[in-house]
Backbone bond lengths (Angstrom), bond angles and torsions (degrees), N, CA, C in turn:
res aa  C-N    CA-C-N  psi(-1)  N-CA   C-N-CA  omega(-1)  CA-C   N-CA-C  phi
1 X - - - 1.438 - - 1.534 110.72 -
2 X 1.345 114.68 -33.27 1.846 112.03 -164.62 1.853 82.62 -83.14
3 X 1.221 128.67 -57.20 1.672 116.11 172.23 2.008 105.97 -23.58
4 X 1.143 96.97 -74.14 1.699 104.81 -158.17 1.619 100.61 -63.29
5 X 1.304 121.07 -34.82 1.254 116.25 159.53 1.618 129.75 -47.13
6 X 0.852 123.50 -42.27 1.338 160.14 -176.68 1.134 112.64 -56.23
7 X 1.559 102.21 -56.07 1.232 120.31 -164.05 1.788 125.98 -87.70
8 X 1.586 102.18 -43.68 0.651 111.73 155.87 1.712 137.78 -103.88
9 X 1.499 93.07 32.95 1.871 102.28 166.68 1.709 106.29 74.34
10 X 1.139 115.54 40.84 1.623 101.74 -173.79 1.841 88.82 -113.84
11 X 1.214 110.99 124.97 1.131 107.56 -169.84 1.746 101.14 -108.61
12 X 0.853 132.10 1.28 1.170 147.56 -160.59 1.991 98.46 -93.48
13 X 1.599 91.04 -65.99 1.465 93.03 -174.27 1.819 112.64 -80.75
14 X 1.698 103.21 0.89 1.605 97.45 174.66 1.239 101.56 -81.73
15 X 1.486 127.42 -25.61 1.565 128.36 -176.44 1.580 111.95 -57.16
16 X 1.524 100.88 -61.25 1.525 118.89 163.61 1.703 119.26 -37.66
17 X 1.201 121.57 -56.71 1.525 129.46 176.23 1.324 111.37 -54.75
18 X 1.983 112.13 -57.91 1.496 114.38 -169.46 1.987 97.75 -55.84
19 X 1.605 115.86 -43.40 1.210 106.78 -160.81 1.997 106.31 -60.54
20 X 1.084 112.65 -46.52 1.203 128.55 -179.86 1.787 110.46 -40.58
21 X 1.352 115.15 -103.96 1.557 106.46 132.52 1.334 118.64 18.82
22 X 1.159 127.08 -74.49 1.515 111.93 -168.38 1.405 115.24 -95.21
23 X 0.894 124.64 -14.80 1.787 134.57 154.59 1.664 92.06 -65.35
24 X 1.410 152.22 26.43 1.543 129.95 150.13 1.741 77.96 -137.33
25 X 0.873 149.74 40.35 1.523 119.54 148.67 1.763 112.48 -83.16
26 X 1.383 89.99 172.50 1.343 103.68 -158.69 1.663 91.32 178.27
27 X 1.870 100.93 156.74 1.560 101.95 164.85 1.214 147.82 -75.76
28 X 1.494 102.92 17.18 1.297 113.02 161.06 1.636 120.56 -90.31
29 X 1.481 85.51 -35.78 1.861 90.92 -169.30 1.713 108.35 -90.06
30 X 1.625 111.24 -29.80 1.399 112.72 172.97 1.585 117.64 -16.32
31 X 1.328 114.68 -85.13 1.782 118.41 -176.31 1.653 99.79 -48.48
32 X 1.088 149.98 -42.69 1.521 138.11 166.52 1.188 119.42 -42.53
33 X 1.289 104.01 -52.81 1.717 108.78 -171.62 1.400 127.67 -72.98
34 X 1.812 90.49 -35.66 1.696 96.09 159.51 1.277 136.98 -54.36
35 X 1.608 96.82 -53.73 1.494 99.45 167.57 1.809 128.93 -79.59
36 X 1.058 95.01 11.89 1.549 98.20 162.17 1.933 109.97 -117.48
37 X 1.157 96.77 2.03 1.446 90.57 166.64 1.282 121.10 -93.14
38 X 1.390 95.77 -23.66 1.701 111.79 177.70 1.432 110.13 -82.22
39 X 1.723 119.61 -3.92 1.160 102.74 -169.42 1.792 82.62 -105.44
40 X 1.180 121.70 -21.91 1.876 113.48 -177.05 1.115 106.09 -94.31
41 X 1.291 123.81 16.09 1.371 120.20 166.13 1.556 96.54 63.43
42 X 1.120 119.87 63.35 1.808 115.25 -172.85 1.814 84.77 -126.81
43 X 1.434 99.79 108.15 1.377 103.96 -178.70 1.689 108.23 -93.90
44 X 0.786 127.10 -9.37 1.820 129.42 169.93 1.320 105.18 -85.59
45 X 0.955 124.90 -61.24 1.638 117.63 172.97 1.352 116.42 -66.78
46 X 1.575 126.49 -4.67 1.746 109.41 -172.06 1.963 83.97 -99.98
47 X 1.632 111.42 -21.50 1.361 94.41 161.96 1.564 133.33 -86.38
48 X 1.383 103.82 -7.94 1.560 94.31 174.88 1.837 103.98 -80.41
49 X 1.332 111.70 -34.12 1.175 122.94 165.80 2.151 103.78 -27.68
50 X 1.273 110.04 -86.02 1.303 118.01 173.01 1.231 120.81 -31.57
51 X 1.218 107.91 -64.15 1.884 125.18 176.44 1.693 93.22 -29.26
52 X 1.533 101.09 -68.56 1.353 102.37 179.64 1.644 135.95 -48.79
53 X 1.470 99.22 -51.78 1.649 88.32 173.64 1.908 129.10 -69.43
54 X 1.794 82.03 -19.43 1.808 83.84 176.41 1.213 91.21 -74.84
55 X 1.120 170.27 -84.12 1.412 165.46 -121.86 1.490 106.09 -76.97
56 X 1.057 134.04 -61.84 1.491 140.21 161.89 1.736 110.12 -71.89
57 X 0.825 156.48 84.95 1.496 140.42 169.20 1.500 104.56 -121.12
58 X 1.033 129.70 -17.43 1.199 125.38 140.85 1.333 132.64 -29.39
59 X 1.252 115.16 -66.59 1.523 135.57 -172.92 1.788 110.69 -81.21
60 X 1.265 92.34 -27.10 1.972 94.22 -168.56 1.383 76.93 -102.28
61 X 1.398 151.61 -32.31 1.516 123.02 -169.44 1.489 126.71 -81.78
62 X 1.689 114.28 5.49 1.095 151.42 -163.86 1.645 98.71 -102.65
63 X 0.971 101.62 -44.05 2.169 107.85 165.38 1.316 116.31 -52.17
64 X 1.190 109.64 134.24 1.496 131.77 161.77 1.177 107.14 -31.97
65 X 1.491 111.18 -71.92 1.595 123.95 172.98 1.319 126.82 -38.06
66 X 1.327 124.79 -24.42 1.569 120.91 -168.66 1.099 98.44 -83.44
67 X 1.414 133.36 -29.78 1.559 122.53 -149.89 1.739 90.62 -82.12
């Protein structure tokens, strides 16, 4: 949904997606979500994304994924 949102300019349902989305992060999914937030241009979620790893960076820098 944040793709087709994205894509086709619906800003309404990117609000809806980013909120969704960021109610399941966690340090597994963190580095995914970032970089797909950064790729839909989803600026609330590429910051809850952050919020998250500065607060945890311990635990998410310990992931495969971060490096």
């Amino acid at each position: 949904m944040l793709a087709l949102s994205n894509e086709y300019d619906l800003p309404h349902l990117k609000l809806i997606s980013e909120l969704f989305i960021q109610q399941g992060i966690d340090e597994e999914n963190v580095v995914s979500i970032y970089q797909a937030s950064t790729l839909y241009r989803a600026t609330r979620l590429n910051g809850a994304c952050l919020h998250y790893i500065t607060n945890n960076y311990t635990k998410v820098s310990k992931r495969d994924s971060f490096g």
